[in-house]
N, CA and C atoms as a LAMMPS dump frame, in Angstrom:
ITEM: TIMESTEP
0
ITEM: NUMBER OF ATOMS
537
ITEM: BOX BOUNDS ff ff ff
-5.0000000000000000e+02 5.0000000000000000e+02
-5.0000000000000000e+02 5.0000000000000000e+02
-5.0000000000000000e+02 5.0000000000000000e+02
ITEM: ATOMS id mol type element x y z
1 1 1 N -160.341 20.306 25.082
2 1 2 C -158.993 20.779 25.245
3 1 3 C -158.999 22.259 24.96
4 2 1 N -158.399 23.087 25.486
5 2 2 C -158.52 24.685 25.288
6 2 3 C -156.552 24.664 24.403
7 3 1 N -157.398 25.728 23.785
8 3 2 C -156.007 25.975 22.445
9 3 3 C -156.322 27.369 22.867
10 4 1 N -154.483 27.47 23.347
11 4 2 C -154.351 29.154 23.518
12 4 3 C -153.35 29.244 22.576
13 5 1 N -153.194 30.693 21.709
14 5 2 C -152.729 30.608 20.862
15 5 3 C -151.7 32.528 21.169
16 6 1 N -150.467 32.451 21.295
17 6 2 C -150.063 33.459 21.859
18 6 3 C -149.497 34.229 20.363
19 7 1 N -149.377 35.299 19.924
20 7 2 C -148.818 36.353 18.719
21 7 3 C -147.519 36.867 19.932
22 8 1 N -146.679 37.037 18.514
23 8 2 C -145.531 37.824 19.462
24 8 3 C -145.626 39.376 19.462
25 9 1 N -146.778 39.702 18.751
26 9 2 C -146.966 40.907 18.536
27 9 3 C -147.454 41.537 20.35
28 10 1 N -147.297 42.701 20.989
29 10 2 C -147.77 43.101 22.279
30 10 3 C -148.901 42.869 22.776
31 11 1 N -149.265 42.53 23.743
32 11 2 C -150.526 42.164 24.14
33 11 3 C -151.331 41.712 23.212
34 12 1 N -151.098 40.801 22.874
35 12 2 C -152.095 39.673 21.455
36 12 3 C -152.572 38.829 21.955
37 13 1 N -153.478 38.091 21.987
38 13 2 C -153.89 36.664 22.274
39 13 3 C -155.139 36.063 21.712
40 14 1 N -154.974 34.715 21.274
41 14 2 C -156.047 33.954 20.777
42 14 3 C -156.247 33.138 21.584
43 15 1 N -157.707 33.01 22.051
44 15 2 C -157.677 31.717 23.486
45 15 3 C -159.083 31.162 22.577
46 16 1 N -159.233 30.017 22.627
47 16 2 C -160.332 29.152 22.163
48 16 3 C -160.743 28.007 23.411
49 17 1 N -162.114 28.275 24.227
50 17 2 C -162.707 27.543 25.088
51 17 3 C -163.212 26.495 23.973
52 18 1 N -163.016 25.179 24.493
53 18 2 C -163.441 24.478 24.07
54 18 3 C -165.329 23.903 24.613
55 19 1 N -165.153 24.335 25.702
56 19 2 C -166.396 24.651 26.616
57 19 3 C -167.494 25.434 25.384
58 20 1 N -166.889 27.061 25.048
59 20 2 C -167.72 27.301 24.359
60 20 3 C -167.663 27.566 22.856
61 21 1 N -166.604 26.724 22.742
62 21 2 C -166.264 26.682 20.811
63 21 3 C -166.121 28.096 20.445
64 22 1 N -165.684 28.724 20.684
65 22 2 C -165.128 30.093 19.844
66 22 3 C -163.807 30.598 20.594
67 23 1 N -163.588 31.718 19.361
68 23 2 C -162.013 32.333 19.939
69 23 3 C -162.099 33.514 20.648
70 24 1 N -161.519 34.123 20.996
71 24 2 C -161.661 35.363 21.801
72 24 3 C -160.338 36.162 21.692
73 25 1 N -160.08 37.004 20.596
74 25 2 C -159.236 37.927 19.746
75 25 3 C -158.871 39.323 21.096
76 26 1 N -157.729 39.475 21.253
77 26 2 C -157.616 40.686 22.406
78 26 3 C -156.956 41.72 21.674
79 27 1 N -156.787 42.908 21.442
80 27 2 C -156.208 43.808 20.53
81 27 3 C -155.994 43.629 19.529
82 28 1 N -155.228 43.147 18.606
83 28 2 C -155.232 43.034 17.351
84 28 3 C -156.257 41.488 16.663
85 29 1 N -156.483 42.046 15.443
86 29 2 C -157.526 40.919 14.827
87 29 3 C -156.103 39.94 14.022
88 30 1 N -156.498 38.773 14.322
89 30 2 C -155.336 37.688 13.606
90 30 3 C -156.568 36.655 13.146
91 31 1 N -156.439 35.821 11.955
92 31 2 C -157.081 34.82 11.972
93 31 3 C -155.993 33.045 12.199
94 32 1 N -157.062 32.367 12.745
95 32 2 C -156.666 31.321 13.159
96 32 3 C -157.732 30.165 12.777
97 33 1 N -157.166 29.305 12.129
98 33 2 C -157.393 27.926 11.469
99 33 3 C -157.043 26.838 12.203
100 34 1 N -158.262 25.908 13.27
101 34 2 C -157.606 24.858 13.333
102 34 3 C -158.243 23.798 12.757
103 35 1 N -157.433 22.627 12.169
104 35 2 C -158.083 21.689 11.902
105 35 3 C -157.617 20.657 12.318
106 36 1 N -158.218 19.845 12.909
107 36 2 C -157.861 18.464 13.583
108 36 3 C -156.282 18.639 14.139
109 37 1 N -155.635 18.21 13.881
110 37 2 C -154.138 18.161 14.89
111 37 3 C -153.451 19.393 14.235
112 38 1 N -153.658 19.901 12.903
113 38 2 C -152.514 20.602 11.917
114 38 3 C -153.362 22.328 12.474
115 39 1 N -152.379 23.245 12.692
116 39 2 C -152.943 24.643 12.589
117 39 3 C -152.179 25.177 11.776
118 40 1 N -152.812 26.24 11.381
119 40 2 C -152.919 26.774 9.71
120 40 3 C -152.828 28.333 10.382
121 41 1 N -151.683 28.942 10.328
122 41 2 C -152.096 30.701 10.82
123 41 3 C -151.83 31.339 9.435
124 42 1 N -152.562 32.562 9.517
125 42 2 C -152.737 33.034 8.097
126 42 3 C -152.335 34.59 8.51
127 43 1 N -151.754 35.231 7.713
128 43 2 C -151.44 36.562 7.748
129 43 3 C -152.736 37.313 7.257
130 44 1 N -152.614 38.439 8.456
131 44 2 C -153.356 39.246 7.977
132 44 3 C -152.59 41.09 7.512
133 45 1 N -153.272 41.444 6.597
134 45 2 C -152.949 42.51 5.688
135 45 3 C -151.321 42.512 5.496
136 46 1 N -150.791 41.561 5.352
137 46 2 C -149.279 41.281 4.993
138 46 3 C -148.139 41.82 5.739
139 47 1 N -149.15 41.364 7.137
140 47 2 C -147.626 41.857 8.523
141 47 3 C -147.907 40.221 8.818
142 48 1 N -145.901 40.06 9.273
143 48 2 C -145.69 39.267 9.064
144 48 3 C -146.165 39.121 10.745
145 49 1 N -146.936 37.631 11.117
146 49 2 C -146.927 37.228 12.507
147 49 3 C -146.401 36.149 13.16
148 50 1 N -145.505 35.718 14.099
149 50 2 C -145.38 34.62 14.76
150 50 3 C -146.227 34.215 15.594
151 51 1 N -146.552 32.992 16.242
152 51 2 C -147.502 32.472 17.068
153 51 3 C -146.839 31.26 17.756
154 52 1 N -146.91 31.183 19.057
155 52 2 C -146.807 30.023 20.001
156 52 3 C -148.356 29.369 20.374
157 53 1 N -148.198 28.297 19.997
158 53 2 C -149.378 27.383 20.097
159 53 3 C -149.036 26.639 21.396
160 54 1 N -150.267 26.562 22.041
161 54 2 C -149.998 25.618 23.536
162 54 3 C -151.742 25.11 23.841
163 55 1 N -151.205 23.872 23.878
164 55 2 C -152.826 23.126 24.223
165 55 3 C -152.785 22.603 25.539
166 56 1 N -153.581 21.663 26.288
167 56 2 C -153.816 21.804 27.641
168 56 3 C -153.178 20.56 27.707
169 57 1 N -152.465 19.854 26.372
170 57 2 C -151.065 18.459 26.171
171 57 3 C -150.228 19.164 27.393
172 58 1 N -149.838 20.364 26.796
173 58 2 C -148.84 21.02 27.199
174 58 3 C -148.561 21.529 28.784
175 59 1 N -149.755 21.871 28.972
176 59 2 C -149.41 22.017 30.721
177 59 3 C -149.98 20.424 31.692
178 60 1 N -149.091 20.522 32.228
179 60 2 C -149.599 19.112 33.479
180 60 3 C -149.572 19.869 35.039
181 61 1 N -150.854 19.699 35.533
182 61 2 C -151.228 20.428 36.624
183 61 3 C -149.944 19.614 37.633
184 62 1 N -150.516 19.941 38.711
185 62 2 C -149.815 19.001 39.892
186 62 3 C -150.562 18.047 40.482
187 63 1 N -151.896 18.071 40.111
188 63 2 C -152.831 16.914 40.474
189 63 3 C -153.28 15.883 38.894
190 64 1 N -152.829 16.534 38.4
191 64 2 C -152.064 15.6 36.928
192 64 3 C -150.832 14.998 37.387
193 65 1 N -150.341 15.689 37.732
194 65 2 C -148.778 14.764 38.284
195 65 3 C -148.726 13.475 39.17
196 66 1 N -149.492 14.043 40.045
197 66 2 C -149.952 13.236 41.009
198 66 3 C -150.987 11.758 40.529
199 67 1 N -151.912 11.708 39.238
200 67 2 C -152.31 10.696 39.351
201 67 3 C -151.689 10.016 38.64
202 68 1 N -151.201 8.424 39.064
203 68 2 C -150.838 7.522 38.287
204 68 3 C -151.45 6.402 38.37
205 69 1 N -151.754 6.08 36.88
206 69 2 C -152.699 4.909 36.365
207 69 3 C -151.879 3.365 37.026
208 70 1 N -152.674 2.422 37.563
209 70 2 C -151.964 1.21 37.868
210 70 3 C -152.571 0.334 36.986
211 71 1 N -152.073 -0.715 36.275
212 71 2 C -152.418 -2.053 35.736
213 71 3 C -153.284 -3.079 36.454
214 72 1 N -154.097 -3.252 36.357
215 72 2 C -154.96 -4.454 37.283
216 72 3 C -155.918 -3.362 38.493
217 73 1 N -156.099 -2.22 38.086
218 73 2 C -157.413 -1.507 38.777
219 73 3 C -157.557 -0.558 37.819
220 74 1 N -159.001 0.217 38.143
221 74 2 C -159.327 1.381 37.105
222 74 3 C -159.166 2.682 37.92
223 75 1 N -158.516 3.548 37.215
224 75 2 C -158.16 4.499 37.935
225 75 3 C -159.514 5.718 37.19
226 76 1 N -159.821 6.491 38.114
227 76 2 C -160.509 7.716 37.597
228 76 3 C -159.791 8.788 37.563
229 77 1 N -160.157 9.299 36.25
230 77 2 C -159.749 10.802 35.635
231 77 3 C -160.893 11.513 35.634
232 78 1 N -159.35 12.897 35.649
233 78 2 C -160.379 13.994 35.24
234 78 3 C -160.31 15.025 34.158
235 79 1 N -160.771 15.828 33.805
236 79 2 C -159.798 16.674 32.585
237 79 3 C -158.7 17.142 32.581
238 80 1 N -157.938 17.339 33.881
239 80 2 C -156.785 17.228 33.896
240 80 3 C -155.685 16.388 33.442
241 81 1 N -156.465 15.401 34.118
242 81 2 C -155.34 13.975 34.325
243 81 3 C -155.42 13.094 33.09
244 82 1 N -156.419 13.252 32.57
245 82 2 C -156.657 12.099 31.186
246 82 3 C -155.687 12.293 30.437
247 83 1 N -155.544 13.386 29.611
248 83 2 C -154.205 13.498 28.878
249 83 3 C -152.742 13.164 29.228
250 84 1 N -152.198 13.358 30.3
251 84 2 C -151.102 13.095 30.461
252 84 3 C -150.92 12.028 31.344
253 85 1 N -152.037 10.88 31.897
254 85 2 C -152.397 9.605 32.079
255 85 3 C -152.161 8.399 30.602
256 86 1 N -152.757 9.084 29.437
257 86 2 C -152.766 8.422 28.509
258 86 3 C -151.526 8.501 27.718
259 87 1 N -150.718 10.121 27.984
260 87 2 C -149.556 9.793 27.063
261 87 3 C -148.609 9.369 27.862
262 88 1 N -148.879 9.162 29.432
263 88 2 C -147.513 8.229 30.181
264 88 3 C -147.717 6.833 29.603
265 89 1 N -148.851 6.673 29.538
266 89 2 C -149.144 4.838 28.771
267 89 3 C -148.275 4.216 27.412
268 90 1 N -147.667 5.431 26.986
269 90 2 C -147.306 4.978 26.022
270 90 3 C -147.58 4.399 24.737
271 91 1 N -147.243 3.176 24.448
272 91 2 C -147.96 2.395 23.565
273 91 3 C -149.004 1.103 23.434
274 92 1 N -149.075 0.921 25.334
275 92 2 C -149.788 0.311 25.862
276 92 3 C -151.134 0.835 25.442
277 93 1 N -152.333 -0.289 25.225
278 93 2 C -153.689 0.124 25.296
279 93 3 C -154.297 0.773 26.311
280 94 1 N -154.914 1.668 26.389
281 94 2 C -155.883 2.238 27.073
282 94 3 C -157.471 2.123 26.787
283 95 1 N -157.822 1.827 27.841
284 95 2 C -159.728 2.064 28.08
285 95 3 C -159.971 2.61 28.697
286 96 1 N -161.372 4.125 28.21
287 96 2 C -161.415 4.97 29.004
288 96 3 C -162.992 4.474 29.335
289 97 1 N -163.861 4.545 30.614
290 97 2 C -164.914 4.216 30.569
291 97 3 C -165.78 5.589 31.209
292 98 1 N -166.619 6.382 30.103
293 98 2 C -167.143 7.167 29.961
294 98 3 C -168.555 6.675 30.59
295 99 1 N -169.043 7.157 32.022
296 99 2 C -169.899 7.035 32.482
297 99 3 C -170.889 8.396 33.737
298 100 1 N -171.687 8 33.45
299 100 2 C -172.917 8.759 34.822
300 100 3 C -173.155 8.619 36.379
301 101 1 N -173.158 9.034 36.862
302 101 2 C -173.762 8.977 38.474
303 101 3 C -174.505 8.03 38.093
304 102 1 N -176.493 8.563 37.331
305 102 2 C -177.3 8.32 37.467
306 102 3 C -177.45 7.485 36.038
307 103 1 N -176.581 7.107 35.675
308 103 2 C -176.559 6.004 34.476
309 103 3 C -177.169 4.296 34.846
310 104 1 N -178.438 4.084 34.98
311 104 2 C -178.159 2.552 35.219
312 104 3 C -177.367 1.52 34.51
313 105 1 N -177.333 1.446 32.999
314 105 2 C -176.25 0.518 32.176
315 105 3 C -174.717 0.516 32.918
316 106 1 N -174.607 1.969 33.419
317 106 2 C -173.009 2.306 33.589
318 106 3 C -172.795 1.504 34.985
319 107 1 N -173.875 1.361 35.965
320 107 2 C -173.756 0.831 37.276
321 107 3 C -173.462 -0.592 37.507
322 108 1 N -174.357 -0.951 36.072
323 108 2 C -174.331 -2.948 36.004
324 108 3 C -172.683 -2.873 35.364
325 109 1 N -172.147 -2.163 34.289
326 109 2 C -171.145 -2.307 33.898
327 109 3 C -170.027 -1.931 35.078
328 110 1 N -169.847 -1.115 35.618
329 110 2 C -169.219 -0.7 36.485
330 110 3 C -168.077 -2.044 36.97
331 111 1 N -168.389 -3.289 38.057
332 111 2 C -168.133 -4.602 38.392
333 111 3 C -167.458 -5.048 37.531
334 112 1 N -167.906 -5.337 36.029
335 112 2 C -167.325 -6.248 35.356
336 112 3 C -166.337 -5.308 34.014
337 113 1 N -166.281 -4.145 34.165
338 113 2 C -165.031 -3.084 34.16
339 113 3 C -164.3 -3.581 34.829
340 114 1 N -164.121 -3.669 35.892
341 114 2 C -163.094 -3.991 36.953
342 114 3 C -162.312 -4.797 37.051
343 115 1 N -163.644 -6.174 36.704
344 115 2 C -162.959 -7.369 36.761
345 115 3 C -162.187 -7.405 35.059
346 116 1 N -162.301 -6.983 34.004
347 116 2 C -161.338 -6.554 32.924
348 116 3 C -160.265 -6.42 33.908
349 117 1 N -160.173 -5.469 34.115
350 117 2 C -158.749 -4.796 34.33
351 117 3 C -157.832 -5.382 35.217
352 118 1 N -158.392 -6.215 35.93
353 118 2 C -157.955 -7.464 36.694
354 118 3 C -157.409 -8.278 35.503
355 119 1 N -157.961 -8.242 34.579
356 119 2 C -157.304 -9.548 34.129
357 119 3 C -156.301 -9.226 32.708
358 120 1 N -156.625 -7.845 32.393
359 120 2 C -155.603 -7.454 31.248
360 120 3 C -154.77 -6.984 32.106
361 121 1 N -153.667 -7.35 32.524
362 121 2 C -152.614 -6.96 33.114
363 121 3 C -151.605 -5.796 32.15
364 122 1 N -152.243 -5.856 30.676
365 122 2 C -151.232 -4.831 29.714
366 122 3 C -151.878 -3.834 29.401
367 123 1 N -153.008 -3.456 29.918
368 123 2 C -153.995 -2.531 29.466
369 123 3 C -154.247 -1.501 30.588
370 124 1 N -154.552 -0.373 30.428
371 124 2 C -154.67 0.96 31.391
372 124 3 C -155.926 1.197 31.113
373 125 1 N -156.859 0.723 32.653
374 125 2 C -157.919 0.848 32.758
375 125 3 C -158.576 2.304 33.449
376 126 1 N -159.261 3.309 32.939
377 126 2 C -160.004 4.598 33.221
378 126 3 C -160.909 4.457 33.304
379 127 1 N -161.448 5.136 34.144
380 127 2 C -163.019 5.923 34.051
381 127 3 C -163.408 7.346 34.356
382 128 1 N -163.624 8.361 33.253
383 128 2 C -164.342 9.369 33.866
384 128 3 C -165.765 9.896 33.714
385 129 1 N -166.02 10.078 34.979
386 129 2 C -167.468 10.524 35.182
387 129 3 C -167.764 11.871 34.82
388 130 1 N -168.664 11.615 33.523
389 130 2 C -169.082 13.1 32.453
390 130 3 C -170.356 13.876 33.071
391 131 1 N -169.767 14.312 33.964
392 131 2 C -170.221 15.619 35.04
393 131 3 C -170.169 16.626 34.412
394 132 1 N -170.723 18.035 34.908
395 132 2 C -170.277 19.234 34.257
396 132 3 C -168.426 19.58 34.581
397 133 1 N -168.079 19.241 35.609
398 133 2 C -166.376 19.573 35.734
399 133 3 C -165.999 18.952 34.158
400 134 1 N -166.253 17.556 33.916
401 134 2 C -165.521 17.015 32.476
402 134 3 C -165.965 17.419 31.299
403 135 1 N -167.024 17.824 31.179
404 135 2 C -167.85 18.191 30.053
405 135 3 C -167.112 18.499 28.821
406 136 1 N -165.87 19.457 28.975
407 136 2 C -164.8 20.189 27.982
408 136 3 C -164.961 18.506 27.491
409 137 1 N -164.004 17.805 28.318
410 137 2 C -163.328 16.675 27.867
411 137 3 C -164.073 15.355 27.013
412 138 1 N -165.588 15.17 27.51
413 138 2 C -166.426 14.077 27.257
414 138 3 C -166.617 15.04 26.134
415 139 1 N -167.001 15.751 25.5
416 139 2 C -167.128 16.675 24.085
417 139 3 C -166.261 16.699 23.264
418 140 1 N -164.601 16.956 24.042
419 140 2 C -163.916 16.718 22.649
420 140 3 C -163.386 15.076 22.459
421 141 1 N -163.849 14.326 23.329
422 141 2 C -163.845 12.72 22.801
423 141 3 C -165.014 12.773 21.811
424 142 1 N -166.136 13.043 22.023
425 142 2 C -166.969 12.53 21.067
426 142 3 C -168.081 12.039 21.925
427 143 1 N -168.035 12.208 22.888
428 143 2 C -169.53 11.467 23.833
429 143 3 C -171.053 11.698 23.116
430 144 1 N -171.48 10.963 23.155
431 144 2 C -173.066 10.666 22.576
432 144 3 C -174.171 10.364 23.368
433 145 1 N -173.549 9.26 23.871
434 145 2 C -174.301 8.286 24.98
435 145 3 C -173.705 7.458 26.416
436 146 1 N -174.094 7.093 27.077
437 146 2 C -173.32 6.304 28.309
438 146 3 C -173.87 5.375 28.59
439 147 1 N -173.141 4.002 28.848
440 147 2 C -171.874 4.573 28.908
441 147 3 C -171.128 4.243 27.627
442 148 1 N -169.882 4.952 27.202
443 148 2 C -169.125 5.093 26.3
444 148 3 C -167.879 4.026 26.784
445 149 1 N -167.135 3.389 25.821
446 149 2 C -165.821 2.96 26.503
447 149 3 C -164.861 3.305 25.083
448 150 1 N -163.623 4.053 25.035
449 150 2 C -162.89 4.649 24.231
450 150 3 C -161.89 3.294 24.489
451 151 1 N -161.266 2.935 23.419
452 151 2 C -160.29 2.857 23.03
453 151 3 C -158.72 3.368 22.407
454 152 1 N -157.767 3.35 23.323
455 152 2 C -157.091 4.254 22.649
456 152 3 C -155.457 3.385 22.453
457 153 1 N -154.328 3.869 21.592
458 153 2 C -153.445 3.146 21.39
459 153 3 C -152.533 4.422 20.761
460 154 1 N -151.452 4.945 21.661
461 154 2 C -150.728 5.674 21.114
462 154 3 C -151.28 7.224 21.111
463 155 1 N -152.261 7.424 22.103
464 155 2 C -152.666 8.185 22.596
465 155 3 C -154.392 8.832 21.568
466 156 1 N -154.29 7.921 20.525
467 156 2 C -155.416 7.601 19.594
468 156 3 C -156.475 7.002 19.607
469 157 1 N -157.87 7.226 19.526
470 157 2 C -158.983 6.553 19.556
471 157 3 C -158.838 5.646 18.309
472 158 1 N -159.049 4.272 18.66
473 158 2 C -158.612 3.078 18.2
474 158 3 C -160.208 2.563 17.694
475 159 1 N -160.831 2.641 18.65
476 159 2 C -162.308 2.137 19.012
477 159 3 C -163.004 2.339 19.653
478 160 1 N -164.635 2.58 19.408
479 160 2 C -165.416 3.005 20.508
480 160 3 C -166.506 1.956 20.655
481 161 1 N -166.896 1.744 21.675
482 161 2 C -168.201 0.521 22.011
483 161 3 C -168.978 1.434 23.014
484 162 1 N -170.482 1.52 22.51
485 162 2 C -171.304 2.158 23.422
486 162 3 C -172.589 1.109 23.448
487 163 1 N -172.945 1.478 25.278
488 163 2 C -173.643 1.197 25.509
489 163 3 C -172.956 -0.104 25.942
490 164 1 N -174.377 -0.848 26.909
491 164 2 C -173.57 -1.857 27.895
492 164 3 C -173.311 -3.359 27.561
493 165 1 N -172.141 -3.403 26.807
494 165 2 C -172.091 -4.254 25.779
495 165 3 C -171.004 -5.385 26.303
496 166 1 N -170.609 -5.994 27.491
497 166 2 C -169.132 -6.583 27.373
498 166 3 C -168.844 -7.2 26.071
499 167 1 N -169.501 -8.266 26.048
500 167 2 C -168.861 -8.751 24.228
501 167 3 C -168.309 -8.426 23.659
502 168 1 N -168.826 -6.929 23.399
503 168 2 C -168.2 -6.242 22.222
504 168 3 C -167.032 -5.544 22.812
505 169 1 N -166.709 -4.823 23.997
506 169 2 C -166.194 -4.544 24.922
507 169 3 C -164.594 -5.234 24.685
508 170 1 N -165.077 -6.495 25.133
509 170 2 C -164.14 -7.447 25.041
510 170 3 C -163.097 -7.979 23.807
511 171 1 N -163.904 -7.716 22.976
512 171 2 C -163.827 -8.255 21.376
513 171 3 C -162.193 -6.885 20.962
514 172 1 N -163.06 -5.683 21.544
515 172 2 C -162.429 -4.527 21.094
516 172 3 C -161.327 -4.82 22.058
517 173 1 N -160.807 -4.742 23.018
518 173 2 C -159.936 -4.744 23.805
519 173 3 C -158.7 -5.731 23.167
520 174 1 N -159.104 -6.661 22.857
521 174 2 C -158.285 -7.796 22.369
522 174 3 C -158.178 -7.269 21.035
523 175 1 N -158.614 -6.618 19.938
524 175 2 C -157.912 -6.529 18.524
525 175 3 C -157.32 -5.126 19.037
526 176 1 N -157.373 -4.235 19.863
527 176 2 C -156.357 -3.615 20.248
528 176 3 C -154.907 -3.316 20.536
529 177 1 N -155.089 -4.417 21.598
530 177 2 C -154.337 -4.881 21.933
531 177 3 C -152.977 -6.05 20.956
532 178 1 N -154.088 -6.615 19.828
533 178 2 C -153.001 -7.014 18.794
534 178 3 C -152.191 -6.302 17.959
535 179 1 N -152.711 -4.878 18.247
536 179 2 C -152.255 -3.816 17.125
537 179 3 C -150.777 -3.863 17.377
């Protein structure tokens, strides 16, 4: 997710690629703290600063707009669309299935993904393919290995099952879903 971080001071800006983990300070030096959801701005030499925070929650492309997740198929995302795919879901479960082109586990799983989502009629079935286009995105989930399947509930990672596991897959989907 890229965190741009705007000062109301003139031509200011804090932009943080998440691509390449650092900030990139434009005229004046400000420091900036993020930690997990909470940001922390800190004054520097005791001028007072305001800041507008905007994360990539915040903008929805038009090909974000455009995709909508259906119940009973798996829809593919992309770094666009994942975020504001998952917070139209609501409080419904989501599964995201984090997979490869050239993944064989991800290919046998692939089919019986499907047939899930066929049959959880309450669950929002994904898949995105962690290409270099997604890379930002498979990084700030947490990707390790593939394939990955995220769990999410309330726009929260609930649970993760890696590797080509239905069982467990399955197991997770259903105490999810009881939440």
């Amino acid at each position: 997710m890229a965190l741009q971080v705007y000062s109301s001071a003139p031509r200011t800006s804090v932009v943080q690629n998440s691509a390449l983990q650092g900030f990139y300070i434009s005229k004046q030096a400000a420091v900036v703290c993020v930690a997990g959801d909470y940001t922390q701005l800190m004054r520097r030499k005791g001028r007072d600063m305001s800041f507008r925070v905007k994360s990539s929650l915040d903008a929805t492309s038009a090909a974000a707009a455009a995709v909508v997740a259906e119940v009973g198929r798996v829809t593919e995302v992309s770094m666009e669309t994942f975020w504001p795919i998952v917070e139209a879901a609501g409080d419904k479960t989501v599964v995201l299935d984090m997979y490869t082109q050239w993944c064989g586990p991800c290919k046998v799983m692939a089919p019986k993904y499907q047939q899930l989502s066929e049959k959880y009629d309450d669950v929002v079935f994904l898949k995105l393919d962690c290409n270099n286009d997604n890379r930002p995105l498979a990084k700030e989930l947490g990707l390790k290995v593939v394939p990955t399947f995220k769990i999410l509930k309330d726009s929260k990672i609930v649970k993760e099952v890696t590797g080509a596991k239905l069982d467990d897959l399955v197991v997770a989907i259903e105490n999810a879903r009881s939440i």
